[in-house]
LOVO-544855 format. One record per residue (C-alpha): x, y, z. Coordinates in steps of 0.02 Angstrom, whole numbers, padded with zeros to 5 digits, always signed. Example, Ala and Ser with C-alpha at 12.3 -4.5 7.8 and 13.67 -1.06 7.14 Angstrom:
BEGIN
+00615-00225+00390
+00684-00053+00357
***
This chain:
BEGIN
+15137+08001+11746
+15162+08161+11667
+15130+08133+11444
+15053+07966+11464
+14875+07949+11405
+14756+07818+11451
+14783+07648+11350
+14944+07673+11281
+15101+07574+11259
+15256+07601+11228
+15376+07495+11140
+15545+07551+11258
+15547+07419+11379
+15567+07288+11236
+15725+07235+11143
+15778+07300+10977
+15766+07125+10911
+15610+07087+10966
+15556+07226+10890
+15661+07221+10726
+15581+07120+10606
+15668+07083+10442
+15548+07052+10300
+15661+07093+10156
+15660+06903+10075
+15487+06923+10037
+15537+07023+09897
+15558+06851+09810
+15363+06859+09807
+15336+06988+09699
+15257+06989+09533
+15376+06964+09417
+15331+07057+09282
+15270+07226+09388
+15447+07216+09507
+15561+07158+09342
+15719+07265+09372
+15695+07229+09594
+15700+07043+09525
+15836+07072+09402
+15968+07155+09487
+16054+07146+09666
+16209+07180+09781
+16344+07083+09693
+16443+07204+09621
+16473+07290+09799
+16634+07218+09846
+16604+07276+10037
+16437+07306+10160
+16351+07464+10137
+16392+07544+10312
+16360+07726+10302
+16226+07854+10203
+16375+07869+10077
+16450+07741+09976
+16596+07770+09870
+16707+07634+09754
+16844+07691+09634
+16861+07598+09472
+17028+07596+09355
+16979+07592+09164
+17077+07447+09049
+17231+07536+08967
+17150+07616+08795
+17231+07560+08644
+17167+07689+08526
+17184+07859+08508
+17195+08006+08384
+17325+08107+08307
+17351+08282+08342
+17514+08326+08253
+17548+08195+08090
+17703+08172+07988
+17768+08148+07804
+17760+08008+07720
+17940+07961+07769
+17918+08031+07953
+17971+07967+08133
+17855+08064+08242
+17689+08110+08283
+17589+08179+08443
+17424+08071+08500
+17289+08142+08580
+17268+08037+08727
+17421+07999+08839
+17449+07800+08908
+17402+07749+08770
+17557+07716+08657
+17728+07642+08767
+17858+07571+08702
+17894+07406+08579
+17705+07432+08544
+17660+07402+08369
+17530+07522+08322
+17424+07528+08143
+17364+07673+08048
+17215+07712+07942
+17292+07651+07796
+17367+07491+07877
+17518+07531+07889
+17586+07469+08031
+17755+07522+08146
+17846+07492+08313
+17883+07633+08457
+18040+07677+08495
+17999+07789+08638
+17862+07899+08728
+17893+08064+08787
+17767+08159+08898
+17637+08020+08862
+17589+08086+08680
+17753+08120+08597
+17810+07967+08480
+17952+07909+08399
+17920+07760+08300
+18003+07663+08157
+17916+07567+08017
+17896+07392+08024
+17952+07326+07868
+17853+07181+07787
+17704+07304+07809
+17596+07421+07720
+17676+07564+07635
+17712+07693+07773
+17586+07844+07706
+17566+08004+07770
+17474+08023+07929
+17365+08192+07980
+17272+08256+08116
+17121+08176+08185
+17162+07987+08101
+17144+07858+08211
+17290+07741+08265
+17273+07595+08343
+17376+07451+08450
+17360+07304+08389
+17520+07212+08458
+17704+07210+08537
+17885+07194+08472
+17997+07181+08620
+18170+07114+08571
+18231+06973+08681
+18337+06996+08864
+18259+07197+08860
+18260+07264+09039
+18089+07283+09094
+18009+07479+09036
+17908+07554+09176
+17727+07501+09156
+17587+07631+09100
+17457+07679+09241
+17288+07716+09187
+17207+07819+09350
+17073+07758+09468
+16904+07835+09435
+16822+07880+09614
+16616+07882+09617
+16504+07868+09750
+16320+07877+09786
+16209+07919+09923
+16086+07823+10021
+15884+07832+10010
+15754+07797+10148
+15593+07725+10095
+15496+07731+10234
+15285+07715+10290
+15180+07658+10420
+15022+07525+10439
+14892+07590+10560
+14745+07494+10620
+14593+07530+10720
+14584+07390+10858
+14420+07331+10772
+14507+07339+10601
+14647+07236+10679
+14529+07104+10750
+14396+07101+10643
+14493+07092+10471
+14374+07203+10398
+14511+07262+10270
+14473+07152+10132
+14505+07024+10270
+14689+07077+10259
+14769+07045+10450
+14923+07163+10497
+15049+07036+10410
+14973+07054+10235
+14966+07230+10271
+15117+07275+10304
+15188+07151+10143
+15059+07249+10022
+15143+07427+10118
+15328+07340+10084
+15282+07319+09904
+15209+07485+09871
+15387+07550+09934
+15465+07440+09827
+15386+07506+09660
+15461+07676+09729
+15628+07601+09756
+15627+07533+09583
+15582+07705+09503
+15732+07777+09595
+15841+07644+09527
+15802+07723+09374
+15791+07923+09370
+15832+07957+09567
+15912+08117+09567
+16056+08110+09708
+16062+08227+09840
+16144+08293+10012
+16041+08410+10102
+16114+08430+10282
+15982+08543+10365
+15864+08447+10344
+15959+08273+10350
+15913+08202+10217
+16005+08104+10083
+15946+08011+09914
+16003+07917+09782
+16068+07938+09606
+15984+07786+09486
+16026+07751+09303
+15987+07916+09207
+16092+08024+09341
+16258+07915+09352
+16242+07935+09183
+16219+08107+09165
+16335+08153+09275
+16489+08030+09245
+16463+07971+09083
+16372+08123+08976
+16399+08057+08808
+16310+07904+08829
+16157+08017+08836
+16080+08005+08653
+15956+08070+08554
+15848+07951+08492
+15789+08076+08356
+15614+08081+08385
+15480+08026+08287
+15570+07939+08165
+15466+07788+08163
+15412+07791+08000
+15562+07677+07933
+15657+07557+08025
+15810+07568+07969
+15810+07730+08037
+15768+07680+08231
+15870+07526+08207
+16028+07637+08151
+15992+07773+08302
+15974+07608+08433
+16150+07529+08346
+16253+07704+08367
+16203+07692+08516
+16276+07526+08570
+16438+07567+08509
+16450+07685+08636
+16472+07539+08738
+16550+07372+08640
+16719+07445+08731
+16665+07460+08880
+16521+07316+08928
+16603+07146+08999
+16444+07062+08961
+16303+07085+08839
+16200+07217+08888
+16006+07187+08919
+15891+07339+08832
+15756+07418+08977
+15576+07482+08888
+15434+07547+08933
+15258+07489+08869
+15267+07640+08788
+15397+07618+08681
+15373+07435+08648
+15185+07489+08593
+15285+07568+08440
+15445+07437+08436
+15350+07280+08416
+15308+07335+08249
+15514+07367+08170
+15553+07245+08052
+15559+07036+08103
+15742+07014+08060
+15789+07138+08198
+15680+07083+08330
+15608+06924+08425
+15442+06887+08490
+15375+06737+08571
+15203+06686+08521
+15079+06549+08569
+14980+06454+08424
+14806+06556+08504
+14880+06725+08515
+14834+06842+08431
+14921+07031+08400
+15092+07093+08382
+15207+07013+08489
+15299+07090+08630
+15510+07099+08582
+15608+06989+08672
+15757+07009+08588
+15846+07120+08484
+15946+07103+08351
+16117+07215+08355
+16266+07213+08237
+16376+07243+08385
+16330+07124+08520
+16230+06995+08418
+16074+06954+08505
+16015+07073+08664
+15873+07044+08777
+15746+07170+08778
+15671+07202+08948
+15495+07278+08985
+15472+07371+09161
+15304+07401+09199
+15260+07478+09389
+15349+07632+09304
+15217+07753+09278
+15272+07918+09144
+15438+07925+09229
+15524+07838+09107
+15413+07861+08957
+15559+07947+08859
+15697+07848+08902
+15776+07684+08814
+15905+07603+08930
+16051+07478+08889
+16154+07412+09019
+16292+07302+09088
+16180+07197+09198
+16332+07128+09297
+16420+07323+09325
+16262+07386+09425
+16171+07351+09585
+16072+07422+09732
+16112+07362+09901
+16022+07380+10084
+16113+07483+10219
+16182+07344+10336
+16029+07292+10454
+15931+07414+10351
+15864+07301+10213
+15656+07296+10240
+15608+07273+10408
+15459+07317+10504
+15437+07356+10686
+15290+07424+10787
+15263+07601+10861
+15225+07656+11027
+15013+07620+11030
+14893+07779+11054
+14725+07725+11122
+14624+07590+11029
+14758+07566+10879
+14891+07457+10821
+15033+07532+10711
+15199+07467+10625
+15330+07557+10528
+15374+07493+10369
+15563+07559+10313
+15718+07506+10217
+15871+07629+10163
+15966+07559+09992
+16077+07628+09875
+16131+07600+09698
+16281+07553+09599
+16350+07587+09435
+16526+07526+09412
+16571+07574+09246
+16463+07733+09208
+16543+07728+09018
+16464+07540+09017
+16284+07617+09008
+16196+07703+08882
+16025+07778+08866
+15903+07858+08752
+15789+08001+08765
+15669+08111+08630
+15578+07939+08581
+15469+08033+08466
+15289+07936+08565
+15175+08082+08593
***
């Protein structure tokens, strides 16, 4: 028969499930501490299966209830213009800087207000531009007809999918012999999974997402790029090396999480590098927490942080990470992000057509990532380590 060479096989006359084997539980197995964030994290924020290379979700922010001032009033004045529109409606009972406090009247355009001042109150002061102004509760009179409800927008995001893919190939005396360490084709192709794994878990982190239809490709955006790209203020400086008092790194790490105590449902959990914990272990003991056995010996490794916003944080060390995130401090919403396997795409393995006197097997899964709330995220970069 015309292409087929002496000794080989061919894998078309068998079924795609016999073929098809799914090996993506054994990520269970893994070493804990090299595979932390794989461990960590998984598909439960998706709220549907993962069902093509692109996945997209839409996400509609809590109504704000703060905003700026852009045009102020007199002391004795009934009307001001906010920054932000939905923020203000009416019957709210808004506060000023100064604590005064009064009720709106009505809304025009989403940023004009007319208000009156609620008496009982602080004096009603003059406000100006830029002070802050703040909801802080309602004053709806009894039997009022219903006022039309302030929409905040849906969000839309999406990210792409990423194939990790590689192949086991044995000589047929390899295969029977076990000569590999006396590793059969099983533990092979388990070691191959993990080694894909460690790449997935980089790209959970600073994958860069990408389209490229010529040569059809896609891959996907981790951490650092939803960040960047749909939430660009949550990228701060650290400062860099200002490690010499730590009052300093513990004000830069607590700015920080303010970007977030609006935004984060739950706690969030602090991702390091050995690199930066080499240097972090050593802040002062009131702001951190180490565990330490009654033979160790050294500087403990942080487990916790202390933070005047959130109270006590855990502080998470991913190794398996090479340089790649050397100069980068993450904190996260643990329960807002996620990666998730293409459906009947999580790891599988399956073997390839044979050539002569081998055996080979194809090693391949195709995930993506999720970041619900971009704005819930913030990380760190200029670490000041070199």
């Amino acid at each position: 028969m015309t292409g087929t060479q002496y000794g080989q096989r061919s894998t078309l006359g068998a079924r795609d499930l016999d073929l098809h084997i799914n090996i993506e539980d054994q990520i269970e197995n893994y070493p804990k501490y090299r595979k932390e964030l794989i461990n960590r994290l998984s598909g439960k924020n998706f709220s549907k299966a993962v069902k093509s290379h692109k996945y997209e979700w839409g996400v509609r922010d809590n109504r704000k209830l703060q905003t700026t001032v852009n045009v102020g009033c007199a002391a004795d004045g009934t009307t001001i213009v906010v920054n932000d529109p939905g923020v203000m409606n009416v019957d709210d009972v808004f506060q000023d800087s100064a604590g005064s406090q009064y009720i709106v009247e009505s809304v025009g355009g989403g940023v004009n207000v007319t208000f009156r001042f609620l008496t009982g109150s602080t004096a009603q002061t003059t406000m100006v531009n830029n002070e802050t102004v703040s909801v802080i509760g309602g004053a709806t009179p009894q039997g009022k007809i219903a006022d039309d409800m302030v929409v905040t927008p849906f969000v839309d995001y999406y990210n792409y999918t990423s194939i990790l893919e590689d192949v086991v190939d044995l000589t047929g005396t390899e295969h029977a012999a076990m000569i590999r360490g006396e590793e059969n084709s099983g533990q092979l192709i388990a070691r191959k999974q993990m080694e894909l794994v460690e790449k997935l878990q980089r790209q959970l982190v600073v994958g860069v997402r990408l389209k490229d239809e010529a040569r059809k490709l896609t891959t996907m955006g981790g951490l650092k790029f939803m960040i960047d790209t749909y939430a660009a203020a949550n990228a701060v400086d650290f400062g860099g090396d200002i490690w010499a008092t730590d009052r300093t790194v513990e004000d830069a790490i607590d700015d920080a999480l303010d970007l977030i105590a609006e935004k984060a449902f739950e706690k969030p959990v602090m991702y390091v590098t050995p690199a930066f914990m080499k240097k972090f272990k050593y802040i002062q003991d009131d702001a951190t927490r180490t565990v330490l056995r009654e033979k160790s010996r050294g500087v403990g490794v942080v487990k916790t942080y202390m933070s005047h916003t959130f109270g006590e944080i855990d502080v998470v060390q991913l190794q398996g990470m090479g340089e790649v995130m050397d100069d980068y401090i993450f904190f996260v919403d643990e329960s807002t992000i996620g990666y998730k396997a293409m459906q009947k795409r999580g790891w599988f393995t399956s073997p390839l057509a044979k050539l002569g006197d081998s055996f080979r097997w194809q090693v391949l899964g195709e995930y993506t990532f999720k970041m619900d709330i971009p704005e819930a995220c913030v990380y760190m970069y200029n670490l000041g380590l070199d």
